[in-house]
C-alpha positions in Angstrom: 16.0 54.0 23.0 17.9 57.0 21.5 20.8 56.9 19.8 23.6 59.0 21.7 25.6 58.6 18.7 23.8 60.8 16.6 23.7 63.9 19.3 26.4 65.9 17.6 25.1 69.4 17.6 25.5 71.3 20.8 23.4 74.4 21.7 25.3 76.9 20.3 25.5 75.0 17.1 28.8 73.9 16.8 29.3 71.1 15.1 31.1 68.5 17.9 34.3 66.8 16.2 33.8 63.5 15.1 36.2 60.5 14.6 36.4 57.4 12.6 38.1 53.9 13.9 39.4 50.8 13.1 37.6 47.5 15.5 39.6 44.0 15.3 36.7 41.5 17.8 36.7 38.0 17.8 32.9 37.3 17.5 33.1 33.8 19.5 32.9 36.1 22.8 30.0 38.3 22.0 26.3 38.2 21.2 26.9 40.2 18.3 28.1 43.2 17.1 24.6 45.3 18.4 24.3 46.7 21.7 21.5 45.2 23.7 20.2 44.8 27.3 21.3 41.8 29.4 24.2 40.5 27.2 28.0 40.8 25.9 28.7 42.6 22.8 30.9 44.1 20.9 28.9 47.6 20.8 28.5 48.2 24.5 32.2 47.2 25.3 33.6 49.7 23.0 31.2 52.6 24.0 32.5 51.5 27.5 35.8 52.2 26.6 35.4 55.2 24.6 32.8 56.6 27.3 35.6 56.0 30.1 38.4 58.1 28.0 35.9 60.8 26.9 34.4 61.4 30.5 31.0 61.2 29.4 28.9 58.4 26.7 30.0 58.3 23.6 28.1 56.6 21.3 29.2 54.9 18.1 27.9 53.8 14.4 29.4 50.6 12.5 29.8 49.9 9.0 27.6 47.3 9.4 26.4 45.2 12.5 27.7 41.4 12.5 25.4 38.5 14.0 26.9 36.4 17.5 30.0 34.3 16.5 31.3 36.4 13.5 34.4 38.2 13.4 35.8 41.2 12.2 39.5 42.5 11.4 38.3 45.7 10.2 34.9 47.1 11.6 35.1 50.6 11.0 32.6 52.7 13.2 32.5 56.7 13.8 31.6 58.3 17.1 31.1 62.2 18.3 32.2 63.9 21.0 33.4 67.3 22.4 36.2 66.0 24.3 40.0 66.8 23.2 42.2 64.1 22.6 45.2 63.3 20.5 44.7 60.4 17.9 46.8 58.6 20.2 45.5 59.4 23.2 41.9 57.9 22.0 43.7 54.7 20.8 45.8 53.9 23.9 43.5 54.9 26.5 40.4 53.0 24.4 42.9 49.9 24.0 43.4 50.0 27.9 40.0 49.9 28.8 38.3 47.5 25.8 36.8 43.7 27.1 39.0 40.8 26.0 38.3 39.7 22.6 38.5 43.4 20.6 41.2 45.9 19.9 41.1 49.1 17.9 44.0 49.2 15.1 43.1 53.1 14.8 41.6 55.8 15.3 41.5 59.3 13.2 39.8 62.7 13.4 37.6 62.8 10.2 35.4 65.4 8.5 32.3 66.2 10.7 29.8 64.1 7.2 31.9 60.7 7.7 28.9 58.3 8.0 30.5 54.6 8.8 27.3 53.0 7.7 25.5 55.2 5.0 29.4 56.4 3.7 30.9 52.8 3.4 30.9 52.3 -0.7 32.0 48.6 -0.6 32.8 46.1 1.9 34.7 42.7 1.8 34.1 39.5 4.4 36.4 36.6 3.7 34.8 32.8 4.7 37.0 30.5 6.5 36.5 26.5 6.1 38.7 23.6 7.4 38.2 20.7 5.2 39.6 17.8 6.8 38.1 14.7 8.0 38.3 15.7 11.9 36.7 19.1 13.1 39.2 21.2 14.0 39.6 21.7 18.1 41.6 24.9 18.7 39.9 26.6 15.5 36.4 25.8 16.1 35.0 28.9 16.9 37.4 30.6 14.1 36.3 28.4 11.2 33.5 26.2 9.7 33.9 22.9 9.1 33.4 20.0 6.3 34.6 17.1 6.5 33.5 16.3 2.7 36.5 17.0 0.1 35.7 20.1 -1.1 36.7 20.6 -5.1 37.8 24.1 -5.2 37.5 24.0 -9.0 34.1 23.2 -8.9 33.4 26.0 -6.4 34.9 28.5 -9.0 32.7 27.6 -11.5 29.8 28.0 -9.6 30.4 31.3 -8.1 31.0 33.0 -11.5 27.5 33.0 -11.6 27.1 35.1 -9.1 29.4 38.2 -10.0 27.6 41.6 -11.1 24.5 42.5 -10.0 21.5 40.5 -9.2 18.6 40.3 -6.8 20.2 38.2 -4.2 16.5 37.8 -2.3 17.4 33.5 -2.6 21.0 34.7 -0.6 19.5 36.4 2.2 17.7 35.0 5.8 14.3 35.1 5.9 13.8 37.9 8.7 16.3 40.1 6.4 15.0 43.6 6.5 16.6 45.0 3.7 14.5 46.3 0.9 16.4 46.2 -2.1 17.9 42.8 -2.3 19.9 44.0 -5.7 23.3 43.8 -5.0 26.5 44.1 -6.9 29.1 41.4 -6.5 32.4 42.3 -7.4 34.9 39.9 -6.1 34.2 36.0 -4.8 37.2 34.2 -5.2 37.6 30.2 -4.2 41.0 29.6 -2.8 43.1 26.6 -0.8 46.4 26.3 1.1 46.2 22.7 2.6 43.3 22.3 4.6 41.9 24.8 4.6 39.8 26.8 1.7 38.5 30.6 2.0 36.1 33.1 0.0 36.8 36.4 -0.3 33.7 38.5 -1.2 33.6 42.1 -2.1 30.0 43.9 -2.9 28.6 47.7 -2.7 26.7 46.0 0.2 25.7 42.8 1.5 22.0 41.2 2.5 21.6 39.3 6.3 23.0 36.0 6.3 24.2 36.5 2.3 27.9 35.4 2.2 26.9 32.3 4.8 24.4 31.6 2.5 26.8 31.8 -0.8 29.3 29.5 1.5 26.4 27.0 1.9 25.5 26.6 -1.7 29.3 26.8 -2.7 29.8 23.8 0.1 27.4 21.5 -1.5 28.8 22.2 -4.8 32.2 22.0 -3.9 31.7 18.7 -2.1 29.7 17.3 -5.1 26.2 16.6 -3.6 25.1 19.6 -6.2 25.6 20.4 -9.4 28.0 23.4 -10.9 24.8 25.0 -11.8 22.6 24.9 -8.6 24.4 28.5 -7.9 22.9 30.1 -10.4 19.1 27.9 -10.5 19.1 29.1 -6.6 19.9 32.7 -7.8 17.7 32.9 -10.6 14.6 31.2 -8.2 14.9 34.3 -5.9 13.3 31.9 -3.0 15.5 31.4 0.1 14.1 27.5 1.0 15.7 26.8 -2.6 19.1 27.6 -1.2 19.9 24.9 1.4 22.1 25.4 4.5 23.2 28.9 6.1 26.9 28.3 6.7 28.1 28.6 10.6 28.8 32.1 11.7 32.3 31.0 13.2 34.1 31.1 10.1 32.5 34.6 8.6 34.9 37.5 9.1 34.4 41.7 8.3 37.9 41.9 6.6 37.7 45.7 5.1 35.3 48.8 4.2 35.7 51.3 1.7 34.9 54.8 1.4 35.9 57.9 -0.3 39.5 58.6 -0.7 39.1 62.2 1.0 38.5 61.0 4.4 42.1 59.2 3.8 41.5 56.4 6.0 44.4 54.0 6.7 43.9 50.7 4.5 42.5 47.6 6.4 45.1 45.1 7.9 45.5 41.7 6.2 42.4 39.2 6.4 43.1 36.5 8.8 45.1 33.4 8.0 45.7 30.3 9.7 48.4 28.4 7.9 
């Protein structure tokens, strides 16, 4: 299939303005971030939107594609097109016309080498758990859910093992098709207000399935069925089957994406809280 996102050279060789943009989607409603034939996602009902403003398709790149029943509060993705509208104009008329379930928080002309994907130089997802004894009714598609006491300090411990960089090959799904799996961790912070306890992860890039795999390992730790060092034995083994259980999607969310000042994009809105 090709990708009408990346026809941005007319015939006469002008180069067509491009434009980058801010997606909010709550992931419970789609397939996925990806567009793809027969289903709902994320992908085709923004290029829907954007298409029906532009008068003709518009095609659009992501930061970096989320599986069915993740969220995001600050996909950024970049899109092409000759047609002439104020910043405004693109963000109310795309609001108008966007599916339930996904909003766009902006939208600003950028420099025609903006690359949402291959420009991004770090991004940050924050992982959302309600520790309680009763899974949660009204949240259940918006968090995951243990019912074990989870020891926050314990969970601290173990992901200092994990910041800097490391091949992260026994953090990532099986199918991942990345191939470098050395990544640099910056930030994983273990927090609590009442119920509920959050990660917030921050790396130059992340592999498939690698922060619900960090929450799984941090779970078990946290709940005391492993030991404060099983982080950093599973790390060290570089085997995935030595990590235990991927983490549910429902409480993984895309919370920010950075890239070089120049483009002055606006910062990301506040990651999601729900206490």
């Amino acid at each position: 299939m090709t990708d009408i996102s990346t026809l941005d050279t007319p015939q006469d060789g002008r180069a067509t303005p491009r434009y980058a943009a801010c997606v909010e989607y709550d992931g419970a409603l789609f397939s996925g971030w990806q567009r793809q034939n027969g289903t709902r996602t994320v992908q085709s009902g923004v290029e829907q939107a954007l298409s029906f403003v532009a008068n003709h398709a518009v095609g659009v790149v992501c930061a970096g594609r989320t599986d069915a029943g993740v969220h995001a509060t600050a996909q950024i993705v970049h899109f092409s097109t000759p047609a002439s509208r104020s910043d405004h104009g693109w963000l109310r008329g795309t609001n108008t016309h966007l599916p339930d379930g996904v909003a766009i928080h902006w939208i600003r002309s950028v420099h025609g080498d903006f690359h949402a994907r291959f420009g991004a130089r770090r991004r940050r997802y924050r992982y959302v758990i309600a520790n309680q004894p009763v899974k949660p009714a009204l949240l259940r598609h918006h968090v995951s859910w243990e019912y074990r006491p989870l020891d926050v300090s314990r969970m601290r411990l173990a992901s200092r093992e994990l910041l800097g960089q490391h091949d992260f090959s026994a953090y990532r799904a099986a199918a991942c098709q990345s191939k470098n799996p050395v990544k640099t961790l910056y930030r994983l912070d273990v927090a609590r207000s009442g119920c509920f306890v959050w990660l917030d992860l921050e790396a130059n890039g992340f592999l498939h399935h690698m922060v619900r795999n960090i929450a799984g390992v941090l779970m078990a730790i946290g709940c005391g069925e492993r030991d404060v060092d099983w982080a950093r034995q599973v790390l060290d083994s570089r085997d995935r089957t030595a990590g235990g259980v991927t983490a549910p999607a429902a409480g993984l969310y895309l919370t920010g994406v950075d890239y070089d000042k120049r483009h002055g994009l606006p910062p990301a809105p506040p990651p999601p809280r729900f206490w």
